[in-house]
N, CA, C and O of each residue as an XYZ file, in Angstrom:
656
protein
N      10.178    -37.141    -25.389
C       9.978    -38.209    -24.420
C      10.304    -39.549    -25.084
O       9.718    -40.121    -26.004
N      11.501    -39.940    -24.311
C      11.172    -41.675    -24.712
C      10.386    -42.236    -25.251
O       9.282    -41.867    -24.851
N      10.313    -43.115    -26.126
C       9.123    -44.254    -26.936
C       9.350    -45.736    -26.038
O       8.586    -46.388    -25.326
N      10.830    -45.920    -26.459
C      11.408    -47.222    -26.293
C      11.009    -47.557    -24.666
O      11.105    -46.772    -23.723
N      10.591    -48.795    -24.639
C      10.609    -48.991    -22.815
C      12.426    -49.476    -22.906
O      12.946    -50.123    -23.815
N      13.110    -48.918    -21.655
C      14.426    -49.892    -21.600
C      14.540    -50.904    -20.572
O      14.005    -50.742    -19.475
N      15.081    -51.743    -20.808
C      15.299    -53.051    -19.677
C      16.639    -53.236    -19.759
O      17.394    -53.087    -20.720
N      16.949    -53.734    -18.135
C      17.768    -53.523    -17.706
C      17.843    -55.484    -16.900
O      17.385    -55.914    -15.841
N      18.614    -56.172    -18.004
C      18.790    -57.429    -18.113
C      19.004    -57.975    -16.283
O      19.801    -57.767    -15.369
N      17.790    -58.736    -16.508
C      18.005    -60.064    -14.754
C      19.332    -60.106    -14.646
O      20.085    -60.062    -15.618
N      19.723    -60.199    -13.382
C      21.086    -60.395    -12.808
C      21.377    -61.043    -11.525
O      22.412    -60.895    -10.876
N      20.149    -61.937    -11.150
C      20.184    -62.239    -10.004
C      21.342    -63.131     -9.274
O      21.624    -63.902    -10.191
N      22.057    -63.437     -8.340
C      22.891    -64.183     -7.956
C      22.030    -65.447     -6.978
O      21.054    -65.407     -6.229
N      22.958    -66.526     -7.432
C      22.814    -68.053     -7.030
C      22.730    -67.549     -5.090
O      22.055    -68.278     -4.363
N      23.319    -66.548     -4.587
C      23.048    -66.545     -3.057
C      21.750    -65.423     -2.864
O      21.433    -65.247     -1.687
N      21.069    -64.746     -3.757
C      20.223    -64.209     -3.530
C      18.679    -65.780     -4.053
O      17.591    -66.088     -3.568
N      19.273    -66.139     -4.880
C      18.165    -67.336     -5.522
C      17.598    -68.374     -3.944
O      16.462    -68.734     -3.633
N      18.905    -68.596     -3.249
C      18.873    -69.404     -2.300
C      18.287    -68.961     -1.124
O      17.520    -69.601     -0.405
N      18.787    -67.567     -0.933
C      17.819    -66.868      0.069
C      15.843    -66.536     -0.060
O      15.018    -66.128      0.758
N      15.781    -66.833     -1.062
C      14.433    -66.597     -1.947
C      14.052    -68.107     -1.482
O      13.345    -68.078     -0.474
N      14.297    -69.256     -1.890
C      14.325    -69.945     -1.741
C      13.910    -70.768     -0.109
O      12.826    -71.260      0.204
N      14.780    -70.715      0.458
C      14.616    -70.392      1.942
C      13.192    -69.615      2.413
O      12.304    -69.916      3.210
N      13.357    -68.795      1.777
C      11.943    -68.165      2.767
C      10.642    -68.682      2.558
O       9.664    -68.676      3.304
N      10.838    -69.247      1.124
C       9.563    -69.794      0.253
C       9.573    -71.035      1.235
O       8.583    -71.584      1.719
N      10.568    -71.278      1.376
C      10.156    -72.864      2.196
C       9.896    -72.769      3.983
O       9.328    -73.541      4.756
N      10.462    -71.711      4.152
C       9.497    -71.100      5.455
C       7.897    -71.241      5.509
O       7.249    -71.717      6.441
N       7.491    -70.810      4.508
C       6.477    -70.017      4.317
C       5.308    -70.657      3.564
O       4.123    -70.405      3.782
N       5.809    -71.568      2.596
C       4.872    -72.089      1.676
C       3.834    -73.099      2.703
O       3.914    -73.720      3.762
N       3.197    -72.911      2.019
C       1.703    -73.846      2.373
C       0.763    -73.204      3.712
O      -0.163    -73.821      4.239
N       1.134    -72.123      4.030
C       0.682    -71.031      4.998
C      -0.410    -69.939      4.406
O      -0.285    -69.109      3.506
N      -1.508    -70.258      5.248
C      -2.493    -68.932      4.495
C      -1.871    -67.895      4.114
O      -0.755    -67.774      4.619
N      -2.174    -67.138      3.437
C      -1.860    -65.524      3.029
C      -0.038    -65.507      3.045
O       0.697    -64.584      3.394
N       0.303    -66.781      2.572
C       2.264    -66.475      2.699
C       2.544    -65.928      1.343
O       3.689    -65.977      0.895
N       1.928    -65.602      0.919
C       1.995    -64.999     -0.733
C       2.476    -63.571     -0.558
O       3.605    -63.298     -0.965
N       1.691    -62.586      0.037
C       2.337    -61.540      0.683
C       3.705    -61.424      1.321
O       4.619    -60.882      0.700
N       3.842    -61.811      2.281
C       5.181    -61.795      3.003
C       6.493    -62.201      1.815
O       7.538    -61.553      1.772
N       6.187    -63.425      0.866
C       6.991    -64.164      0.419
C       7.689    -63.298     -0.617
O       8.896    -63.381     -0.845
N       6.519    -62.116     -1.482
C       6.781    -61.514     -2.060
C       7.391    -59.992     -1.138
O       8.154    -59.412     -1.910
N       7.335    -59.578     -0.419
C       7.796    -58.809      0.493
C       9.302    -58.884      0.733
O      10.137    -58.023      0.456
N       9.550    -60.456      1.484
C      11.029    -60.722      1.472
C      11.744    -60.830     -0.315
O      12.839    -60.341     -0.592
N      11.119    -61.342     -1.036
C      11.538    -61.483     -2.407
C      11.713    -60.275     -3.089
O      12.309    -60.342     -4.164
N      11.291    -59.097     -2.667
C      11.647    -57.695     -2.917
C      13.155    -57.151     -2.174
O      14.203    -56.642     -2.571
N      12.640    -57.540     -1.015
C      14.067    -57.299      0.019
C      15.053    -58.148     -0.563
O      16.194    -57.726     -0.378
N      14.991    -58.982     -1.069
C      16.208    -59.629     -1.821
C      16.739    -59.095     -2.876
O      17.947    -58.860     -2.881
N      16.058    -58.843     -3.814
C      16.329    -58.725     -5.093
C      16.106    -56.700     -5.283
O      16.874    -56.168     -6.085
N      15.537    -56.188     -4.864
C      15.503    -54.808     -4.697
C      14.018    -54.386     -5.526
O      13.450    -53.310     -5.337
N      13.417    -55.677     -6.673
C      12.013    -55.404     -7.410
C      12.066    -57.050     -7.448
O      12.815    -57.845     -6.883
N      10.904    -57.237     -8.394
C      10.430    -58.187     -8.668
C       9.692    -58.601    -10.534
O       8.634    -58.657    -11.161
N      11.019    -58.772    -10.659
C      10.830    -59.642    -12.133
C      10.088    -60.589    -12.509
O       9.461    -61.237    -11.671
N       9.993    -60.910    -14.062
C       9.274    -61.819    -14.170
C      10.103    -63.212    -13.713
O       9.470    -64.113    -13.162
N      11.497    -63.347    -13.955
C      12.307    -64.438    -13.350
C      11.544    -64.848    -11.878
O      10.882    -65.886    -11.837
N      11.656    -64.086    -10.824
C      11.730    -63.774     -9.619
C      10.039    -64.809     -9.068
O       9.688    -65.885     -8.583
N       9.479    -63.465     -9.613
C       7.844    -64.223     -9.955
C       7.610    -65.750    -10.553
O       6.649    -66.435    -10.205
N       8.543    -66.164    -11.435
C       8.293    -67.239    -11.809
C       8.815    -68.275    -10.565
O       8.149    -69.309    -10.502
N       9.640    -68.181     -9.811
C      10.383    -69.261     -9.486
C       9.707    -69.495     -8.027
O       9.887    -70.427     -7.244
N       8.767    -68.206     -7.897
C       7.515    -68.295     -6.705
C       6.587    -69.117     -6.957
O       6.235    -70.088     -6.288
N       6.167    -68.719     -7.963
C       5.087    -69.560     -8.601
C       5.702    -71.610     -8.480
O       5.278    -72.544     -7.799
N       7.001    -71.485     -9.675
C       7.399    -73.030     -9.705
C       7.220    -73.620     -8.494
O       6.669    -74.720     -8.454
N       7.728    -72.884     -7.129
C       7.835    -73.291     -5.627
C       6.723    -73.604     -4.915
O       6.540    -74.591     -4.202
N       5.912    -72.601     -5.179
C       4.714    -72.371     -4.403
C       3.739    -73.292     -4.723
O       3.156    -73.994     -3.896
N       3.461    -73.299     -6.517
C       1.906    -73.980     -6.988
C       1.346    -72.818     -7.046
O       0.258    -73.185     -7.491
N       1.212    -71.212     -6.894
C       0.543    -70.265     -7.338
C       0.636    -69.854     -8.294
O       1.694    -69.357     -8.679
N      -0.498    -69.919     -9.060
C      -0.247    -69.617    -10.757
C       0.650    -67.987    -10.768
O       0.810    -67.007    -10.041
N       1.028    -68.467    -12.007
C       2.000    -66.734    -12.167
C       1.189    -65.782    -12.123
O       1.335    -64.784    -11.418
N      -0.026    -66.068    -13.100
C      -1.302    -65.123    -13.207
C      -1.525    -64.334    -11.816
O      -1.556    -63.105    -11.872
N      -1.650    -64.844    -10.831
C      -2.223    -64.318     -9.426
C      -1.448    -63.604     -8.624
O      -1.797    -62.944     -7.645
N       0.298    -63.851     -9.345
C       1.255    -63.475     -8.410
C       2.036    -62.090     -9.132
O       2.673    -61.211     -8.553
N       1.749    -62.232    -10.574
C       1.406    -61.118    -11.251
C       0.833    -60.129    -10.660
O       1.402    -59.254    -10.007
N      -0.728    -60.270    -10.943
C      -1.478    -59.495    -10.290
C      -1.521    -58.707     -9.002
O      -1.800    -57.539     -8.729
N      -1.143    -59.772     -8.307
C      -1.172    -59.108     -6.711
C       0.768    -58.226     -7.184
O       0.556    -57.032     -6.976
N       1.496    -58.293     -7.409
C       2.542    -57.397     -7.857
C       2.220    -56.528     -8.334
O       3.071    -55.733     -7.936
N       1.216    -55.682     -9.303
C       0.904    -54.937    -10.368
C      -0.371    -54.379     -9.432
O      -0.831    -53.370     -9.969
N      -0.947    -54.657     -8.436
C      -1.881    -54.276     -7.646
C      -1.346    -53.236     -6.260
O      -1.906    -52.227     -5.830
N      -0.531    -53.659     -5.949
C      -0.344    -52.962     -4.582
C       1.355    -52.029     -5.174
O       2.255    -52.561     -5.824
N       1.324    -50.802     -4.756
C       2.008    -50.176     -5.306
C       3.534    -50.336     -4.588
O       4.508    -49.796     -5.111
N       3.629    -50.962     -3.603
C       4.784    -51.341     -2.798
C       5.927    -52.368     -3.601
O       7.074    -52.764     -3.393
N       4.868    -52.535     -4.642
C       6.001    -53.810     -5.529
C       6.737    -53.295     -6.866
O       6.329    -52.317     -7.493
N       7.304    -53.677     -7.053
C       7.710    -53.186     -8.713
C       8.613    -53.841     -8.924
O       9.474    -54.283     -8.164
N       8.400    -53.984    -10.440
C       8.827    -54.844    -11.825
C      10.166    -54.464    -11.741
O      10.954    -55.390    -11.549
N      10.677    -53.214    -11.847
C      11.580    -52.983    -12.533
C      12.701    -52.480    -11.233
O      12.365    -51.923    -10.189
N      14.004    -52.833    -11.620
C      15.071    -52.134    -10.834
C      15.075    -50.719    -10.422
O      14.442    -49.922    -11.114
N      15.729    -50.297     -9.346
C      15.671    -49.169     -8.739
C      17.396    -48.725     -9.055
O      18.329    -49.479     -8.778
N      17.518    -47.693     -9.527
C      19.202    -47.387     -9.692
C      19.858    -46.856     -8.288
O      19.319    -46.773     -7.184
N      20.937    -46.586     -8.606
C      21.940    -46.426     -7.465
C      21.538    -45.019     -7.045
O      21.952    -44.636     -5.950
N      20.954    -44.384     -7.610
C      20.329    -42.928     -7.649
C      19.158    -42.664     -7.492
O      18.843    -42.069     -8.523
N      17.742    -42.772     -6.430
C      16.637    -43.235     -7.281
C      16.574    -41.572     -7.120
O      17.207    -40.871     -6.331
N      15.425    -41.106     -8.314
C      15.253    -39.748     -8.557
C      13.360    -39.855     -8.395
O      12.558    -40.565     -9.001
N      13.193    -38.987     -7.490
C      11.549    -39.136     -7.519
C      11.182    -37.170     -7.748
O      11.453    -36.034     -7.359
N      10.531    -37.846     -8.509
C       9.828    -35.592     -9.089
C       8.597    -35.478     -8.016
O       7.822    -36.432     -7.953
N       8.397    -34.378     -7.198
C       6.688    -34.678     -6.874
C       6.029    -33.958     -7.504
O       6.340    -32.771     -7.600
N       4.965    -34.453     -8.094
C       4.216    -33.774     -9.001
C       2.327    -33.631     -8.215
O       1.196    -34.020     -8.507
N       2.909    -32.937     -7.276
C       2.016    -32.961     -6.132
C       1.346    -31.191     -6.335
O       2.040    -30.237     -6.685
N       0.095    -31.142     -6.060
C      -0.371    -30.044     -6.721
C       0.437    -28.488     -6.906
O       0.599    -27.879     -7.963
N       0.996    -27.961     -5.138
C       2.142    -27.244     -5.156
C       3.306    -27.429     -6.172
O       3.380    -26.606     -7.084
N       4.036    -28.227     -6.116
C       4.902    -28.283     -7.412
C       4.288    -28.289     -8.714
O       4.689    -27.498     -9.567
N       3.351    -29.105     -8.956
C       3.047    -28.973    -10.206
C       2.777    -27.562    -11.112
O       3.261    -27.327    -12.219
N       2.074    -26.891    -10.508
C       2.122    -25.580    -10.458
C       2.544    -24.545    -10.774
O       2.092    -23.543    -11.328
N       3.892    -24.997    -10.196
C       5.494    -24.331    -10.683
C       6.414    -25.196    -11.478
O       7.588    -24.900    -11.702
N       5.866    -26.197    -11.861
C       6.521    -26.360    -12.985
C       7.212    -27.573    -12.902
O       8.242    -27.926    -13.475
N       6.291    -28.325    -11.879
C       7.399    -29.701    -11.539
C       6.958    -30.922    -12.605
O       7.333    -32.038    -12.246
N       6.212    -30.861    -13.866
C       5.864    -31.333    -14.920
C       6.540    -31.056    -15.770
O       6.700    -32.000    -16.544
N       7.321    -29.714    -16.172
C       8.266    -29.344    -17.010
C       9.569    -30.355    -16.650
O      10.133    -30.733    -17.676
N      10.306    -30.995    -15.092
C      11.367    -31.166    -14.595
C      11.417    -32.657    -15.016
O      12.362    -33.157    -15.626
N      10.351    -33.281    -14.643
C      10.082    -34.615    -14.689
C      10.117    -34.736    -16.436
O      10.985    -35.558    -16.730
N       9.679    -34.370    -17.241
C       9.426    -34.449    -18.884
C      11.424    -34.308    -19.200
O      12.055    -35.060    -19.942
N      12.019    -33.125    -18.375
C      13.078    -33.054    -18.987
C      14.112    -33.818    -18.677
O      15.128    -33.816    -19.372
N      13.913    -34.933    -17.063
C      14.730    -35.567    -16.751
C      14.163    -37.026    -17.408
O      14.835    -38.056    -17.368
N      13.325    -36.974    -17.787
C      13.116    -38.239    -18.817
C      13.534    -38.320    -19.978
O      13.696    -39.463    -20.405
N      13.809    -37.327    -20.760
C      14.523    -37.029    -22.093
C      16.257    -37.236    -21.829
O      16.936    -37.811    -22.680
N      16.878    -36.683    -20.521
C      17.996    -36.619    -20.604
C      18.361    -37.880    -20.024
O      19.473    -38.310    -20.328
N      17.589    -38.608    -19.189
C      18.108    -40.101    -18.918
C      17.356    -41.171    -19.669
O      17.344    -42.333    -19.264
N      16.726    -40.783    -20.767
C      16.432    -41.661    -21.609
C      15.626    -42.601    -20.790
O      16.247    -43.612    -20.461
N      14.744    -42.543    -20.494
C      13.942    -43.733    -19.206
C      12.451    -42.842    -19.261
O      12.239    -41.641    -19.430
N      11.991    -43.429    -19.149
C      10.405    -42.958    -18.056
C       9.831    -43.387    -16.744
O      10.564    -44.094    -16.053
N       9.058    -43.188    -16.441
C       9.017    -42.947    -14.886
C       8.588    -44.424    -14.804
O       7.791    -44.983    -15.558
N       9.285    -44.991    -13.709
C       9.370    -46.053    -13.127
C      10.362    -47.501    -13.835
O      10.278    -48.722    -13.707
N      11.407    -46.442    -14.711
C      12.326    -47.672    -15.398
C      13.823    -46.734    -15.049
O      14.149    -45.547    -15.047
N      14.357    -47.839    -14.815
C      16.069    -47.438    -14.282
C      17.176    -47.254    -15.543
O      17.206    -48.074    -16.460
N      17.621    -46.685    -15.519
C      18.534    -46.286    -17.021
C      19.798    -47.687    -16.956
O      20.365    -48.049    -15.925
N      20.011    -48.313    -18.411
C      20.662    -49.499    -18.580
C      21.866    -49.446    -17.503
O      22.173    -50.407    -16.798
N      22.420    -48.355    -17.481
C      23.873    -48.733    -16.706
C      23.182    -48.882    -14.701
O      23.871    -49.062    -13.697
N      22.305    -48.786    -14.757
C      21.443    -49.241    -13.547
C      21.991    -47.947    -11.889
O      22.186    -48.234    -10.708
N      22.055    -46.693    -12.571
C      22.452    -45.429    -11.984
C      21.500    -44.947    -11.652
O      21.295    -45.098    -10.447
N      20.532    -44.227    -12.340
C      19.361    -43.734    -11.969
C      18.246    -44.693    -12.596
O      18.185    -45.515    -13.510
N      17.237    -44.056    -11.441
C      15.540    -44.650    -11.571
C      15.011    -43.542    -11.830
O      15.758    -42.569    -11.720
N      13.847    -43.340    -12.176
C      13.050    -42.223    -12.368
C      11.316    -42.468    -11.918
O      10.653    -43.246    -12.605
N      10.773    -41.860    -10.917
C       9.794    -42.309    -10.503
C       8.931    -40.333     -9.887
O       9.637    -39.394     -9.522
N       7.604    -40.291     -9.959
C       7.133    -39.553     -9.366
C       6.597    -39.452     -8.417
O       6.723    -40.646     -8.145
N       6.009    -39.034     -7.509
C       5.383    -38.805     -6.321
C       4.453    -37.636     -6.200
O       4.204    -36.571     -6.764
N       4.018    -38.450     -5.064
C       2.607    -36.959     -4.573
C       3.043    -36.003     -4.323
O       2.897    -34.941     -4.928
N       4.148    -36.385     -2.633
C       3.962    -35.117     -2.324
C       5.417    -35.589     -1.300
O       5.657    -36.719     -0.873
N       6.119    -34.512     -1.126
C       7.417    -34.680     -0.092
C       7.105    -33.925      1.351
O       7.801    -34.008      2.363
N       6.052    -33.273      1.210
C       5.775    -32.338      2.233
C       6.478    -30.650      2.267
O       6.341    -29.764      3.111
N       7.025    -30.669      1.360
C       8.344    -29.398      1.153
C       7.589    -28.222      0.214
O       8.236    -27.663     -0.671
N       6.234    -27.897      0.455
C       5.790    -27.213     -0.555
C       6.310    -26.066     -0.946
O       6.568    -25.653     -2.077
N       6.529    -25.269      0.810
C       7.592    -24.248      0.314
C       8.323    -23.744     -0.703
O       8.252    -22.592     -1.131
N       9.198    -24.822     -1.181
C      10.056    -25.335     -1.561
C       9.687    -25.682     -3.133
O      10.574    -25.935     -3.948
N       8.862    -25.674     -3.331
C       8.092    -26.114     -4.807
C       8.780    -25.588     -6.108
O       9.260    -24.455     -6.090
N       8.825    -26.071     -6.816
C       8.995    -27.286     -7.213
C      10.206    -28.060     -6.963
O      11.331    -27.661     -7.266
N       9.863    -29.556     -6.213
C      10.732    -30.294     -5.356
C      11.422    -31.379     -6.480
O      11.074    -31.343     -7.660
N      12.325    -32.237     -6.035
C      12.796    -33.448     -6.745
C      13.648    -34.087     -5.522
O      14.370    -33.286     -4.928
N      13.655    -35.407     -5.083
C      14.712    -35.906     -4.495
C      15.301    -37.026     -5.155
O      14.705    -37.802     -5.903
N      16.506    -37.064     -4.837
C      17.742    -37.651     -5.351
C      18.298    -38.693     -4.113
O      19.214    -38.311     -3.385
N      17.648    -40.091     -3.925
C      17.499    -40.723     -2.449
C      17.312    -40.186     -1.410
O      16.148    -40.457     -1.112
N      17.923    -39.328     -0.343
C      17.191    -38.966      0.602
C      17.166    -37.439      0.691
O      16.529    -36.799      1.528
N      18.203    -36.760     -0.612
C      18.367    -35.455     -0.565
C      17.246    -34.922     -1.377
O      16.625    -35.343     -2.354
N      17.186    -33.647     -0.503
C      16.070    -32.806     -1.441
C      16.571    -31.596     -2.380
O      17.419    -30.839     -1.908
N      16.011    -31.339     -3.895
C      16.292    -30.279     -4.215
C      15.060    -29.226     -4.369
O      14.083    -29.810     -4.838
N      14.846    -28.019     -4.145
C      13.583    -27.390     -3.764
C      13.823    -26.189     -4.921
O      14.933    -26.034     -5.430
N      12.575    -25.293     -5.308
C      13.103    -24.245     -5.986
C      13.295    -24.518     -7.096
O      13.776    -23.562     -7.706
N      13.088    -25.780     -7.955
C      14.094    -26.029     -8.985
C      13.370    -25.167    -10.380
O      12.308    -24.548    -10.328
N      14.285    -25.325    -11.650
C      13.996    -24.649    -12.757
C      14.459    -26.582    -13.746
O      14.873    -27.600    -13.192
N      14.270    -26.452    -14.678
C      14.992    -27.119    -15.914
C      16.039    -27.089    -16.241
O      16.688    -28.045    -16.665
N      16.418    -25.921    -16.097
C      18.235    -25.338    -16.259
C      19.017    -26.318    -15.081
O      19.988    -27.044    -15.298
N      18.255    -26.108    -13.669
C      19.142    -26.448    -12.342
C      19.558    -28.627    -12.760
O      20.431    -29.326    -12.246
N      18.785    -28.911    -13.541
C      18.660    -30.563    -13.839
C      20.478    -31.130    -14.256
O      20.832    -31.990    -13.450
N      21.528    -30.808    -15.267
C      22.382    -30.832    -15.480
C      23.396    -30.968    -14.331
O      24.395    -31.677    -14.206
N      22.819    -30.064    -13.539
C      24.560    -29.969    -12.472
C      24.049    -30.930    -11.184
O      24.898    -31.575    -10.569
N      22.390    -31.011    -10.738
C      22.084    -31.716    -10.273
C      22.380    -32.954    -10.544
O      22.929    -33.695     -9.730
N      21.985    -33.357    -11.923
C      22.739    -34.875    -12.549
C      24.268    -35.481    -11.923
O      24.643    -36.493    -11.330
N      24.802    -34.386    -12.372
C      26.164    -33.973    -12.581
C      26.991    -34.698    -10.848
O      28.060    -35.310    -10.844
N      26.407    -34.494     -9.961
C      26.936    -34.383     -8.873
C      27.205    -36.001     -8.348
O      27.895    -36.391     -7.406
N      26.239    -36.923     -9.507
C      25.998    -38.428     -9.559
C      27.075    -39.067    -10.484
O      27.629    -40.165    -10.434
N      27.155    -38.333    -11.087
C      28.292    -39.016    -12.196
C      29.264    -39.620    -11.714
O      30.106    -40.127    -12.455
């Protein structure tokens, strides 16, 4: 398993900054616009960095501290980029079971990432889940909206493979 956390360098564009921007000025000085602001600021940017966070804060007057927090609190937000691939394991009691802890350990070794960080060339994410509903099917993995069901450790390679 990975040690290293990897990051996957800010890249934001001057027309996504402006759209951020814009909404903050919709919004600022409005009870509870902290939510929404960060909501659209996700929809912009796809997560929410510390850049991102900061320039809420500069705008707003809400300390970073709080805007932190409420990011790192509600699970709808996240720090880190999502790849062009996102890969979610469910490690939901049915899968787990069969082995969907073995799949997740081995697709973290082979994309060099851990769960909830996007691999540098910004292709795949790696994230887990409860449950897909597919127990049948156990042990599950989806690959954005496709499902793979049944899986082994072996099946991980050609699955990869089909992203390349």
């Amino acid at each position: 398993m990975p040690e290293k956390k990897q990051t996957v360098p800010f890249s934001g564009t001057k027309e996504q900054e402006e759209a951020l921007l814009e909404v903050i000025a919709g919004l600022k000085g409005e009870p509870g616009a902290l939510m929404p602001i960060l909501q659209k600021a996700q929809d912009i940017y796809g997560y929410l960095p510390m850049e991102v966070q900061k320039m809420i804060s500069d705008k707003t007057g809400i300390p970073l501290e709080k805007i932190y927090g409420v990011v790192t609190f509600y699970s709808q937000f996240s720090l880190n980029p999502k790849g062009k691939y996102r890969i979610s394991v469910c490690l939901g009691t049915a899968c787990y079971v069969k082995g969907s802890g073995d799949i997740y350990n081995a697709l973290m070794e082979k994309l060099g990432i851990v769960g909830g960080e996007c691999t540098p060339d910004g292709k795949f994410s790696l994230d887990a889940c409860r449950c897909v509903g597919a127990c049948g099917l156990a042990p599950v993995m989806m690959v954005n909206d496709e499902v793979y069901g049944r899986l082994t450790v072996d099946d991980i390679d050609d699955i990869l493979a089909k992203y390349e």
